[in-house]
Biotite code that builds the C-alpha atoms (Angstrom):
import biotite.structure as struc

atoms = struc.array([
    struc.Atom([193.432, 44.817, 255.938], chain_id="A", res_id=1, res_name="UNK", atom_name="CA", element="C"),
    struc.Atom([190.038, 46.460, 257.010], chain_id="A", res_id=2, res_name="UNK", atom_name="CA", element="C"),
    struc.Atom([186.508, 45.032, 255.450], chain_id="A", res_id=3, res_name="UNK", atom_name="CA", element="C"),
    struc.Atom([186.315, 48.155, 253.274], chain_id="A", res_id=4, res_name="UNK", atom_name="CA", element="C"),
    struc.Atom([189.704, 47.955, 251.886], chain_id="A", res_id=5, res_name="UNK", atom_name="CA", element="C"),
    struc.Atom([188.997, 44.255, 251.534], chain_id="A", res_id=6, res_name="UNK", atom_name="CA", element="C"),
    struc.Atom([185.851, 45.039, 249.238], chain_id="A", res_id=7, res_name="UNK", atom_name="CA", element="C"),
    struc.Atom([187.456, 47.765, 247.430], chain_id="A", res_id=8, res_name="UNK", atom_name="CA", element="C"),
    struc.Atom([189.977, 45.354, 246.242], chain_id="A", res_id=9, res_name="UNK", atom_name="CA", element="C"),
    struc.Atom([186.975, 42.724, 245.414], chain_id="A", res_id=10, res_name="UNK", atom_name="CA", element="C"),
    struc.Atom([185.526, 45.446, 243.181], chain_id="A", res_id=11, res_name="UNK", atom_name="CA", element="C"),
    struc.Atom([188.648, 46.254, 241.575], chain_id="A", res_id=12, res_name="UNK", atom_name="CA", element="C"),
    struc.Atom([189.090, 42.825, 240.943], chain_id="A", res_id=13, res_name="UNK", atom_name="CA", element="C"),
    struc.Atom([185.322, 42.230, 239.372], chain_id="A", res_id=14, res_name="UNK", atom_name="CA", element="C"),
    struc.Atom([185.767, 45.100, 237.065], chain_id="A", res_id=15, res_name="UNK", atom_name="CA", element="C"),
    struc.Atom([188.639, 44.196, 235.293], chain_id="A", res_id=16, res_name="UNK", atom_name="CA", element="C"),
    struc.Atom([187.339, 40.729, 234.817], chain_id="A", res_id=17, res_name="UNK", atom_name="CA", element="C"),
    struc.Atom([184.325, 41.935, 232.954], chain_id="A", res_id=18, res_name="UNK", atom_name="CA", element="C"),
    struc.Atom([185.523, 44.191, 231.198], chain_id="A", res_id=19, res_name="UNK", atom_name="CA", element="C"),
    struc.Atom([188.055, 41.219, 230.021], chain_id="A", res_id=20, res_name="UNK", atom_name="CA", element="C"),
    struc.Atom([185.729, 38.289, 229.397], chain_id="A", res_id=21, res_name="UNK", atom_name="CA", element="C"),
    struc.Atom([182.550, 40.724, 228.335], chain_id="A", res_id=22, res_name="UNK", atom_name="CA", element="C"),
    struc.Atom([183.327, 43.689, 225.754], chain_id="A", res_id=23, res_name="UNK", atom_name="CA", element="C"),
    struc.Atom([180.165, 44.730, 225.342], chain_id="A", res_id=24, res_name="UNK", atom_name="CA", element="C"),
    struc.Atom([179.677, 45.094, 229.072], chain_id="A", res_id=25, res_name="UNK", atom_name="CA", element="C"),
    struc.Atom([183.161, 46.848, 229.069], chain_id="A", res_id=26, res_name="UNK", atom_name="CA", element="C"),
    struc.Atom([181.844, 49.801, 227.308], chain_id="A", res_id=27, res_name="UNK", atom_name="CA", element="C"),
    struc.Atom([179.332, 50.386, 229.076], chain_id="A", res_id=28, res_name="UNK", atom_name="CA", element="C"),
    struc.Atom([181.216, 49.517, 232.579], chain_id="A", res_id=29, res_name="UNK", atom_name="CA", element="C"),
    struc.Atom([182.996, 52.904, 231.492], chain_id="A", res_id=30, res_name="UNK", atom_name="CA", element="C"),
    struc.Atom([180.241, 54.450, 230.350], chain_id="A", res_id=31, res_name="UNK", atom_name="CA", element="C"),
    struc.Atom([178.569, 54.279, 233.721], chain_id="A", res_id=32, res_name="UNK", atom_name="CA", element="C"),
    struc.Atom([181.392, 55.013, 236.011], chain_id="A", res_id=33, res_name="UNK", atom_name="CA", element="C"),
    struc.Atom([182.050, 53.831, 239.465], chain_id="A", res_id=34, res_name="UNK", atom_name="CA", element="C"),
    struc.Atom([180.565, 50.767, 241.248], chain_id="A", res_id=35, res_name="UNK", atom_name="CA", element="C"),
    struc.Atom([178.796, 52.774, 243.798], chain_id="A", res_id=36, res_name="UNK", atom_name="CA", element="C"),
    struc.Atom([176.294, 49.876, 245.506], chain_id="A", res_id=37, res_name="UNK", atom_name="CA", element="C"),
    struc.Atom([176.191, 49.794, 249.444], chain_id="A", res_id=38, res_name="UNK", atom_name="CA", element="C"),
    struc.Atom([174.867, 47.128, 251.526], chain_id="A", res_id=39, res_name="UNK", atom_name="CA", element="C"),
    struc.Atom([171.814, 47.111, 253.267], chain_id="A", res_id=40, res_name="UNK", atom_name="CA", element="C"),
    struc.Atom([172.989, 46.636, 257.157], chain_id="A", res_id=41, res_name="UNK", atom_name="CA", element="C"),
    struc.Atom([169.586, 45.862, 258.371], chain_id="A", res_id=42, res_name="UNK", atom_name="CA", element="C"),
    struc.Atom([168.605, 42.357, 256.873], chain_id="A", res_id=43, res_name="UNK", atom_name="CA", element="C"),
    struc.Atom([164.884, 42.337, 258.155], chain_id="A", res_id=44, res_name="UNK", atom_name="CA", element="C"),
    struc.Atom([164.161, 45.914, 256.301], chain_id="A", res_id=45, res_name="UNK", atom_name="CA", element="C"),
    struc.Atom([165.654, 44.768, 253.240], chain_id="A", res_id=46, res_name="UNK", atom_name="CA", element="C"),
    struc.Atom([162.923, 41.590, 252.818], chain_id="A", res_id=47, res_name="UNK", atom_name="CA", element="C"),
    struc.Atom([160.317, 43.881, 254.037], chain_id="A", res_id=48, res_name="UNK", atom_name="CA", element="C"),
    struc.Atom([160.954, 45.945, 251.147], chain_id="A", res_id=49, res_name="UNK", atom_name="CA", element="C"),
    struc.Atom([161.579, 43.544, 248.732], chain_id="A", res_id=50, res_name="UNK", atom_name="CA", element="C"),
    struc.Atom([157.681, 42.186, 250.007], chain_id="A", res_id=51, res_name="UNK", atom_name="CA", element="C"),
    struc.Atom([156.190, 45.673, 249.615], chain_id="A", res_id=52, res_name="UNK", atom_name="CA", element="C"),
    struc.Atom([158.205, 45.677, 245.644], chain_id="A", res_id=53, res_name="UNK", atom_name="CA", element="C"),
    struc.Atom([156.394, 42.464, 244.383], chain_id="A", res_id=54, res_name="UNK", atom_name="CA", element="C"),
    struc.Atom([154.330, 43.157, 241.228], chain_id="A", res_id=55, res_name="UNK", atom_name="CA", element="C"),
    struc.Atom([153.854, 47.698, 241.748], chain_id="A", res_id=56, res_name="UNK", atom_name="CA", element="C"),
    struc.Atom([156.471, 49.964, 240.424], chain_id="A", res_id=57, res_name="UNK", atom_name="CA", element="C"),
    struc.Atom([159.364, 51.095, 242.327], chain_id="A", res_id=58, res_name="UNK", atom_name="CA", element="C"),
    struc.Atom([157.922, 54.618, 242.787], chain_id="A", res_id=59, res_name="UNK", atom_name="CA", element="C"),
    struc.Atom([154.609, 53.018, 244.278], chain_id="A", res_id=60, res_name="UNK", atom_name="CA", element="C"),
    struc.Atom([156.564, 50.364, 246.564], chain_id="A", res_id=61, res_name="UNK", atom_name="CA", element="C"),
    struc.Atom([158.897, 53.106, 247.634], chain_id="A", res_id=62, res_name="UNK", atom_name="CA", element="C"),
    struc.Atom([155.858, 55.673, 248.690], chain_id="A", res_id=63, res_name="UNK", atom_name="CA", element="C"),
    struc.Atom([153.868, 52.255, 250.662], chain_id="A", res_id=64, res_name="UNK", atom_name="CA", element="C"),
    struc.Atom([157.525, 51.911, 252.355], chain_id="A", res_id=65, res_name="UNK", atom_name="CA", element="C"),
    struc.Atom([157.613, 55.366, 253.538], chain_id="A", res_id=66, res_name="UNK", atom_name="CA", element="C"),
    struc.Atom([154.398, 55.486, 254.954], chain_id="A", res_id=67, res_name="UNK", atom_name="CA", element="C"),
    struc.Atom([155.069, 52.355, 256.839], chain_id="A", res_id=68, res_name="UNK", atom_name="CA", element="C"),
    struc.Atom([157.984, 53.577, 258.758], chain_id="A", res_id=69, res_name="UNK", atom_name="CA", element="C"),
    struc.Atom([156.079, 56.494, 259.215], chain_id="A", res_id=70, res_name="UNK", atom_name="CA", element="C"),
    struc.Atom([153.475, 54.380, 260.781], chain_id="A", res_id=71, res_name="UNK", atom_name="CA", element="C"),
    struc.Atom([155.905, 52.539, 262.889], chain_id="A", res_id=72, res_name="UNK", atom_name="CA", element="C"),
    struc.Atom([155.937, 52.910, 266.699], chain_id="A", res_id=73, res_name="UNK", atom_name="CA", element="C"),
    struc.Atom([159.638, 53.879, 266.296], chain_id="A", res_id=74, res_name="UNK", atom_name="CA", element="C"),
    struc.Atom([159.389, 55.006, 263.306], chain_id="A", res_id=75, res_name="UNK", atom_name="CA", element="C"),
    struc.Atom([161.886, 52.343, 261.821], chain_id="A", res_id=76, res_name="UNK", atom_name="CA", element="C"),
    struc.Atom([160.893, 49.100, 260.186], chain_id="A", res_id=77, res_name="UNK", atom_name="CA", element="C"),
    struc.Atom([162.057, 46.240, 262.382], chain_id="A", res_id=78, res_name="UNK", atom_name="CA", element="C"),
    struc.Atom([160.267, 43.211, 263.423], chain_id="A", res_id=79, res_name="UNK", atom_name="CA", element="C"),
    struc.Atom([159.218, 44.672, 267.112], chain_id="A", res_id=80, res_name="UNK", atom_name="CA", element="C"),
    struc.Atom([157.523, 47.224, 265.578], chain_id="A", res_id=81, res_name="UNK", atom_name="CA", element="C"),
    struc.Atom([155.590, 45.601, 262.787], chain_id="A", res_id=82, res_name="UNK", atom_name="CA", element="C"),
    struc.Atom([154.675, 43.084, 265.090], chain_id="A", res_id=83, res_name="UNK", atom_name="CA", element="C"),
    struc.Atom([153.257, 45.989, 267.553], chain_id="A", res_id=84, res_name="UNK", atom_name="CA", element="C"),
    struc.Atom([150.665, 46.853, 264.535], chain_id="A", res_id=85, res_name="UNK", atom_name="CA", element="C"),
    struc.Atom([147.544, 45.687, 263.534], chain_id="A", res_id=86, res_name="UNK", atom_name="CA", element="C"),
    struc.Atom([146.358, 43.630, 260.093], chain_id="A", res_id=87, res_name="UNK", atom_name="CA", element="C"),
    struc.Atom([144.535, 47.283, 259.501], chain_id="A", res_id=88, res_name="UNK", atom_name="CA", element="C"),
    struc.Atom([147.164, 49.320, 260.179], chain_id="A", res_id=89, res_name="UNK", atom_name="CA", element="C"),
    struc.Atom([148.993, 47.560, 258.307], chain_id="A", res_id=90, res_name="UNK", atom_name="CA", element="C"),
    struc.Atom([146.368, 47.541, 255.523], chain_id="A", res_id=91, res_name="UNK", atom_name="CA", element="C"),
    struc.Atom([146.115, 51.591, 255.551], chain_id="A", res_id=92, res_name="UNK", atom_name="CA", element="C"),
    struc.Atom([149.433, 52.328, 254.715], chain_id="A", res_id=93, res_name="UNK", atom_name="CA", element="C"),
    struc.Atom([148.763, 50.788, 250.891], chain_id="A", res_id=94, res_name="UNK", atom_name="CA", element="C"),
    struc.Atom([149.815, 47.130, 251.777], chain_id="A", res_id=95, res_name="UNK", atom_name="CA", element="C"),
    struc.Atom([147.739, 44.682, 249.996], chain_id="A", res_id=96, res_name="UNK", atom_name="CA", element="C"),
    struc.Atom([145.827, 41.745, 252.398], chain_id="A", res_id=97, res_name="UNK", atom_name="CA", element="C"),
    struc.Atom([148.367, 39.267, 250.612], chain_id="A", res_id=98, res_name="UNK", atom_name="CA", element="C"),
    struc.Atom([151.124, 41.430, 251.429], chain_id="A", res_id=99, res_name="UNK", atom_name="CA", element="C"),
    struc.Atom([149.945, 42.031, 255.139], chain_id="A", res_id=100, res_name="UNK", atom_name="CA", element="C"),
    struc.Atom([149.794, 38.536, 255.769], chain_id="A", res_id=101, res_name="UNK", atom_name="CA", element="C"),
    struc.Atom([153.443, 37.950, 253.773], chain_id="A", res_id=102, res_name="UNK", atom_name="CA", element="C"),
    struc.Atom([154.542, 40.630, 256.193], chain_id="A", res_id=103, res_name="UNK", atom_name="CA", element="C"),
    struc.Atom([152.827, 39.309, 259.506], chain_id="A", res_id=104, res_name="UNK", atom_name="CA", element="C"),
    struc.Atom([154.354, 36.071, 258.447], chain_id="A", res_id=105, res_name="UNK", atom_name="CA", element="C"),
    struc.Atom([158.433, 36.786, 257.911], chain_id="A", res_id=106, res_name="UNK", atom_name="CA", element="C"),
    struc.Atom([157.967, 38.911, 261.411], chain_id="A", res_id=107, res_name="UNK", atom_name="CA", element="C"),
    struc.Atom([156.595, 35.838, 263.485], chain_id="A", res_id=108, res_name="UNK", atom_name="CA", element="C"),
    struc.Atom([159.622, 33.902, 261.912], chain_id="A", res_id=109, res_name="UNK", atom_name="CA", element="C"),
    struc.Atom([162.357, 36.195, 262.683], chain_id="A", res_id=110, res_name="UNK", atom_name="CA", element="C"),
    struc.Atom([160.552, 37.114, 266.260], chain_id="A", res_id=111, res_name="UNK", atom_name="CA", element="C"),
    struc.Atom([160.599, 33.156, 266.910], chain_id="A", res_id=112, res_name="UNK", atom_name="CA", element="C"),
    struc.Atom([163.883, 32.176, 265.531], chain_id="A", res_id=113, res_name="UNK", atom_name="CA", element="C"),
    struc.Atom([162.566, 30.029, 262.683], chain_id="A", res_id=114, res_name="UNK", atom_name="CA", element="C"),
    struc.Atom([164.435, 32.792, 260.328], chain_id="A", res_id=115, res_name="UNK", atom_name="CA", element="C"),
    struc.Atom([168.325, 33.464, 261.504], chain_id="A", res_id=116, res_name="UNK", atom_name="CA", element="C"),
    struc.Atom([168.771, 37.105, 260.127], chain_id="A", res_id=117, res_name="UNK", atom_name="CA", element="C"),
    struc.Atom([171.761, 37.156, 262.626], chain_id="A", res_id=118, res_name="UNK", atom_name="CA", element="C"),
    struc.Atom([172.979, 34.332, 262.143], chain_id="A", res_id=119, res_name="UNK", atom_name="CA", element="C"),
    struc.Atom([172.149, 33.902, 257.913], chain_id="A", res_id=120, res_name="UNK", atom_name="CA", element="C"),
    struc.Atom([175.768, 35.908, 256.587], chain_id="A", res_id=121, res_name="UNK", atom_name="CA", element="C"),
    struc.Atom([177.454, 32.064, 257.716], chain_id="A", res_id=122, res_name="UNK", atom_name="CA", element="C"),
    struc.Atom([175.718, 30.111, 254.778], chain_id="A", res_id=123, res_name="UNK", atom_name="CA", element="C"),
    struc.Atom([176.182, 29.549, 251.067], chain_id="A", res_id=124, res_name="UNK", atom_name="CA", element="C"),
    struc.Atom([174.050, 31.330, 248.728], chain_id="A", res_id=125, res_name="UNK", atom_name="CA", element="C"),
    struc.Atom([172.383, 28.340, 248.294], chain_id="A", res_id=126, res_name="UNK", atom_name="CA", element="C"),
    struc.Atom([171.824, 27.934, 251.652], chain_id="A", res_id=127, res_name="UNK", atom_name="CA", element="C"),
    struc.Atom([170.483, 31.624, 252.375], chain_id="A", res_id=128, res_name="UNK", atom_name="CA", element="C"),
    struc.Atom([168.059, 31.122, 249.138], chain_id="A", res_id=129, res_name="UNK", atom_name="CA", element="C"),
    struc.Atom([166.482, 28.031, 251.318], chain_id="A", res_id=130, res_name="UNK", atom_name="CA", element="C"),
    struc.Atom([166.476, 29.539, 254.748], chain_id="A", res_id=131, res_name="UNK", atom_name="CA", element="C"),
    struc.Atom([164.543, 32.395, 253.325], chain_id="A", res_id=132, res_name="UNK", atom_name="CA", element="C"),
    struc.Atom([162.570, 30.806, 250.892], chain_id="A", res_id=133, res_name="UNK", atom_name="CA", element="C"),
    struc.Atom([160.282, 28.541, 253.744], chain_id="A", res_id=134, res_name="UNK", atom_name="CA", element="C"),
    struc.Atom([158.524, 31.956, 254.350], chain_id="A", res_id=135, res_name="UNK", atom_name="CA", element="C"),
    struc.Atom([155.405, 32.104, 252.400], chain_id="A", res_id=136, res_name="UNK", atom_name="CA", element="C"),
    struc.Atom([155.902, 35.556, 250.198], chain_id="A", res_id=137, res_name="UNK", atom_name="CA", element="C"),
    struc.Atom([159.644, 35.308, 249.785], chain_id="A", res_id=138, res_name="UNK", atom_name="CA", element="C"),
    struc.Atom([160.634, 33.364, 246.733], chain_id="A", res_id=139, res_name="UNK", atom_name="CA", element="C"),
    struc.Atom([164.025, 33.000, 244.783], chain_id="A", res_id=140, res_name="UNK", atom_name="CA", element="C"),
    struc.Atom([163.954, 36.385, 243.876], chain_id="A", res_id=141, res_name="UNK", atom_name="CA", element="C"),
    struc.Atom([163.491, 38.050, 246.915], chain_id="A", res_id=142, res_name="UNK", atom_name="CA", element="C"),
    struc.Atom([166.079, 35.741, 248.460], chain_id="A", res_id=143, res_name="UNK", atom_name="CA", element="C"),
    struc.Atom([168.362, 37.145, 245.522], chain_id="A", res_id=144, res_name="UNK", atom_name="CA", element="C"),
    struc.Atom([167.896, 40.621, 245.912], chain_id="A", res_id=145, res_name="UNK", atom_name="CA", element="C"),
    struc.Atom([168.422, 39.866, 249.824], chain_id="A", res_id=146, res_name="UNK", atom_name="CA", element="C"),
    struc.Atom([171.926, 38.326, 248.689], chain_id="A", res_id=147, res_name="UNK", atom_name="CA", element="C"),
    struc.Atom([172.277, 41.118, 246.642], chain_id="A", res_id=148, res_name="UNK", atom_name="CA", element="C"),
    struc.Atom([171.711, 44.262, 248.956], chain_id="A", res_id=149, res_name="UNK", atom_name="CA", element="C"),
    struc.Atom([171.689, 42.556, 252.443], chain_id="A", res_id=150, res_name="UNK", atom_name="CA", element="C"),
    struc.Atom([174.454, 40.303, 252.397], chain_id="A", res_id=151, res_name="UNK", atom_name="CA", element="C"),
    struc.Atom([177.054, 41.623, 249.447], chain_id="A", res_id=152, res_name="UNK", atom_name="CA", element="C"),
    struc.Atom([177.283, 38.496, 247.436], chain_id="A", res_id=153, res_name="UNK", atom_name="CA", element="C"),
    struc.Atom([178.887, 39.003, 244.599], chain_id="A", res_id=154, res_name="UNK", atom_name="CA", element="C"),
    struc.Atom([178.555, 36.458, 241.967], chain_id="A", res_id=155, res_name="UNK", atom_name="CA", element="C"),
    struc.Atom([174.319, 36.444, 242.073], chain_id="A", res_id=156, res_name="UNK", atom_name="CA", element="C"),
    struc.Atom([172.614, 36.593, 238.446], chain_id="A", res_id=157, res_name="UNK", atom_name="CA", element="C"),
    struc.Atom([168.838, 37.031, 239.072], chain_id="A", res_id=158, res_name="UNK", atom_name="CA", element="C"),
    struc.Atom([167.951, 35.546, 235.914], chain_id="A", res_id=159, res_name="UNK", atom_name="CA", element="C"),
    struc.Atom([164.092, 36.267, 236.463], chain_id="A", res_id=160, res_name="UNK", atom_name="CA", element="C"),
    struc.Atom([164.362, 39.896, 236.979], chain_id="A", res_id=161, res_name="UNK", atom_name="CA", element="C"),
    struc.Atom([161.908, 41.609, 234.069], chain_id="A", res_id=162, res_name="UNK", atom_name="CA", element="C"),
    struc.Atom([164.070, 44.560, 234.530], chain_id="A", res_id=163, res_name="UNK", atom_name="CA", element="C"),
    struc.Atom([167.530, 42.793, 234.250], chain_id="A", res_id=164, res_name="UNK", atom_name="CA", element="C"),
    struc.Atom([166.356, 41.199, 231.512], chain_id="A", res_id=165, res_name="UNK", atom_name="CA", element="C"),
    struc.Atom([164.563, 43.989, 229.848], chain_id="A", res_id=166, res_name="UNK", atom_name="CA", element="C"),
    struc.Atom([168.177, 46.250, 229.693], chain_id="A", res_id=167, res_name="UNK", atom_name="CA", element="C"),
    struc.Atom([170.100, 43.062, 228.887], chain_id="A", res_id=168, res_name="UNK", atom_name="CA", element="C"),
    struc.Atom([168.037, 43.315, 225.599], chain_id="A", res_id=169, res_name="UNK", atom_name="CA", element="C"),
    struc.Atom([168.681, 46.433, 225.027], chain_id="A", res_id=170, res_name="UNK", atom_name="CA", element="C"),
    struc.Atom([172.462, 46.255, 226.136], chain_id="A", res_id=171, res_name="UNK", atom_name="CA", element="C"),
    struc.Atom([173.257, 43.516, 223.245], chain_id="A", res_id=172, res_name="UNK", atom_name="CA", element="C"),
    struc.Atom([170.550, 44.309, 220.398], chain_id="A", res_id=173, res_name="UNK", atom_name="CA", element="C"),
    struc.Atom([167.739, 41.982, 221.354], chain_id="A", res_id=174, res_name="UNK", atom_name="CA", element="C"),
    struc.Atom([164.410, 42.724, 219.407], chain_id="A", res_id=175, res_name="UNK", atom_name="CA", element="C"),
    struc.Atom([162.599, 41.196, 222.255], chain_id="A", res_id=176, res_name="UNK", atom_name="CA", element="C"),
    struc.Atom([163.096, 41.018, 225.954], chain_id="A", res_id=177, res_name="UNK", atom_name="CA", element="C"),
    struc.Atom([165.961, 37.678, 226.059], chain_id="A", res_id=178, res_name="UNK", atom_name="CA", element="C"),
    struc.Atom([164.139, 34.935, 227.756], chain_id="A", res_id=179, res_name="UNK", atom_name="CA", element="C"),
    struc.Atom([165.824, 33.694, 231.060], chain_id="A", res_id=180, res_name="UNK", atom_name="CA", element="C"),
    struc.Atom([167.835, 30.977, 229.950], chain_id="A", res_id=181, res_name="UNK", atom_name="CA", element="C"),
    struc.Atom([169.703, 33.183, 226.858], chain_id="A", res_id=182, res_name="UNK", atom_name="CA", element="C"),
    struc.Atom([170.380, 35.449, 230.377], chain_id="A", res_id=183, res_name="UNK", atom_name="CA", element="C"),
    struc.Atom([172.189, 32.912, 231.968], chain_id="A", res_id=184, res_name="UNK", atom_name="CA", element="C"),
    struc.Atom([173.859, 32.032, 228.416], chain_id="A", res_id=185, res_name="UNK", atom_name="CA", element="C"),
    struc.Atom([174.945, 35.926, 228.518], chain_id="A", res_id=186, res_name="UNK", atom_name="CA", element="C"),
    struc.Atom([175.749, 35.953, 231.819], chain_id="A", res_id=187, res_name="UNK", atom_name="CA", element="C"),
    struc.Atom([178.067, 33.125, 231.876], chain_id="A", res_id=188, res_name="UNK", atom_name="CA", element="C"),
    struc.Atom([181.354, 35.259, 230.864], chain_id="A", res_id=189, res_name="UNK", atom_name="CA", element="C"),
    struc.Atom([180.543, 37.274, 234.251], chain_id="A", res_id=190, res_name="UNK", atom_name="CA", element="C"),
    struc.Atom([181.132, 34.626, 236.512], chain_id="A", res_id=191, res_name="UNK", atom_name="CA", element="C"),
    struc.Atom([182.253, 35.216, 239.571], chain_id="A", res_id=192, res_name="UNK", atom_name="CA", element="C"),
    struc.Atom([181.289, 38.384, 239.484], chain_id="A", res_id=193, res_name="UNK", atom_name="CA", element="C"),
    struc.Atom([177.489, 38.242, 238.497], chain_id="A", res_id=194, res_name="UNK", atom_name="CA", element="C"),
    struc.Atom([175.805, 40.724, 240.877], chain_id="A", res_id=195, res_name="UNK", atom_name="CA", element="C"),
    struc.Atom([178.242, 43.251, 239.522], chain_id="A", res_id=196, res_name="UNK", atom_name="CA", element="C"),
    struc.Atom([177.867, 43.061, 236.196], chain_id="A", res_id=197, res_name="UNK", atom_name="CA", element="C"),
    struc.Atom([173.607, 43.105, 236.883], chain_id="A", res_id=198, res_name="UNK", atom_name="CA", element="C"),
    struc.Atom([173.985, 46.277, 239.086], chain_id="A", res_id=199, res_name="UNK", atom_name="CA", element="C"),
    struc.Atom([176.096, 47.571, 235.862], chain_id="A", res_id=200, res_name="UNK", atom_name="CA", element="C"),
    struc.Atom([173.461, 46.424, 233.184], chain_id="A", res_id=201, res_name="UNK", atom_name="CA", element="C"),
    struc.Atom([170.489, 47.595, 235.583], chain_id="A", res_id=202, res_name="UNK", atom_name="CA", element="C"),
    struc.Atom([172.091, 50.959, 235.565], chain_id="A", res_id=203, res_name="UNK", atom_name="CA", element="C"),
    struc.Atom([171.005, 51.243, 231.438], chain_id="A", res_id=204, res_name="UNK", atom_name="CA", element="C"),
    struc.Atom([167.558, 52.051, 232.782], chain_id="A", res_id=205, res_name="UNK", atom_name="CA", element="C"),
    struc.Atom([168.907, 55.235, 235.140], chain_id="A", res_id=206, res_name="UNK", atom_name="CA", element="C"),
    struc.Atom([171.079, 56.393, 232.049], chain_id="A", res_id=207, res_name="UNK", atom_name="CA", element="C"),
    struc.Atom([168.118, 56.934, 229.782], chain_id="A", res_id=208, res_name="UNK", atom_name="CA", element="C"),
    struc.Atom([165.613, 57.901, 232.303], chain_id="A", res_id=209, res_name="UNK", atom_name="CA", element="C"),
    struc.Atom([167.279, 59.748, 235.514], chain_id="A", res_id=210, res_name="UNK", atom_name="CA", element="C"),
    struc.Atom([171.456, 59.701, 234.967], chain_id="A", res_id=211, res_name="UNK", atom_name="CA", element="C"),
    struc.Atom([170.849, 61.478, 238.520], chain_id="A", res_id=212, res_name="UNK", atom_name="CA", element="C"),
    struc.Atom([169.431, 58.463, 240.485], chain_id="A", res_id=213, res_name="UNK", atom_name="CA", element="C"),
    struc.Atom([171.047, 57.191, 243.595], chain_id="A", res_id=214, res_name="UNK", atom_name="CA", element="C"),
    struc.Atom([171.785, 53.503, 242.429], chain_id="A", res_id=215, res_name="UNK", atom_name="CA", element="C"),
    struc.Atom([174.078, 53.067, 245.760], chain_id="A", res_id=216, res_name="UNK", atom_name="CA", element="C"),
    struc.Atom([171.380, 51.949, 247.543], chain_id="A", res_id=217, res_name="UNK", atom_name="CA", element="C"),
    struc.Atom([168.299, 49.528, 247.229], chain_id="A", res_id=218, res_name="UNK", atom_name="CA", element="C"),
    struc.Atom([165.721, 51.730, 245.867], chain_id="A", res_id=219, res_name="UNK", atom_name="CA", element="C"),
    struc.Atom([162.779, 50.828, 247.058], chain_id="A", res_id=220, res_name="UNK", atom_name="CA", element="C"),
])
């Protein structure tokens, strides 16, 4: 059986779980349609943009991305060419000093093999969370999102995501945004299939705001 057939199966297989152990999820599983989330294939891109997303909207971290791989030698983002550019270069594309030097910092460790992007796909989630995590600027979030998007785990539950938990809220009747541990309570019933029951619930956000936007992909 190919990979793709493999996944397809995995999906399959996710959805009818959910919509088993979560009703309320169900209905809105069918509401929303398809699973349609790719993965990232290049691993290094995907933290860089995860960097760039910290604490600015996704329209701003997506327009600072751009111009970066505009600004690229290559005009890609990968490791040879960030590490070709200077701290102002880097600077006049709309990346903050901190995030420069969170940049400059994850491309010295991939360039000198203390960060195994090749070689990460082998380890736990656990595992991947603590690889990643020893690089100033990428925290457990970032390493989730990277599990998310990068590698195709699917049983992550970023419990700290505002905008997880914000449509999680919404999705069950909260008056107030659910702090992170009633998340995890809520998220329980999803297990092992957490990352695609939070694409799902992320998706409330698109419905009301753009029912057009391309949620296959990582959208920064």
């Amino acid at each position: 059986m190919s990979r793709a057939a493999s996944r397809s199966l995995q999906i399959a297989a996710a959805i009818d779980h959910l919509k088993l152990a979560d009703p309320v999820l169900g209905r809105h599983i069918e509401r929303v349609g398809p699973f349609t989330l790719k993965q990232h294939r290049n691993r290094y891109e995907m933290l860089v943009r995860s960097i760039i997303s910290q604490q600015i909207s996704t329209k701003a971290a997506r327009s600072v991305r751009l111009r970066l791989q505009a600004a690229t030698p290559s005009g890609r983002i990968t490791p040879e060419d960030l590490a070709a550019m200077s701290e102002e270069s880097l600077r006049a594309v709309g990346l903050s000093g901190q995030k420069t030097r969170y940049l400059m910092g994850l491309t010295e460790a991939v360039l000198n093999g203390t960060v195994r992007l090749d070689r990460i796909g082998r380890l736990s989630d656990e595992d991947v969370i603590a690889h990643l995590i020893q690089v100033k600027g990428i925290g457990v979030w970032t390493a989730q999102m990277f599990l998310m998007f990068a590698l195709g785990r699917l049983d992550v539950f970023p419990h700290g995501d505002l905008g997880l938990r914000s449509s999680i809220g919404q999705l069950y009747g909260f008056p107030e945004m659910p702090d992170p541990a009633t998340c995890q309570k809520i998220a329980a019933p999803w297990r092992p299939y957490a990352t695609v029951a939070s694409w799902y619930v992320w998706r409330l956000s698109d419905l009301k705001n753009d029912p057009t936007a391309d949620a296959s992909v990582y959208p920064v």
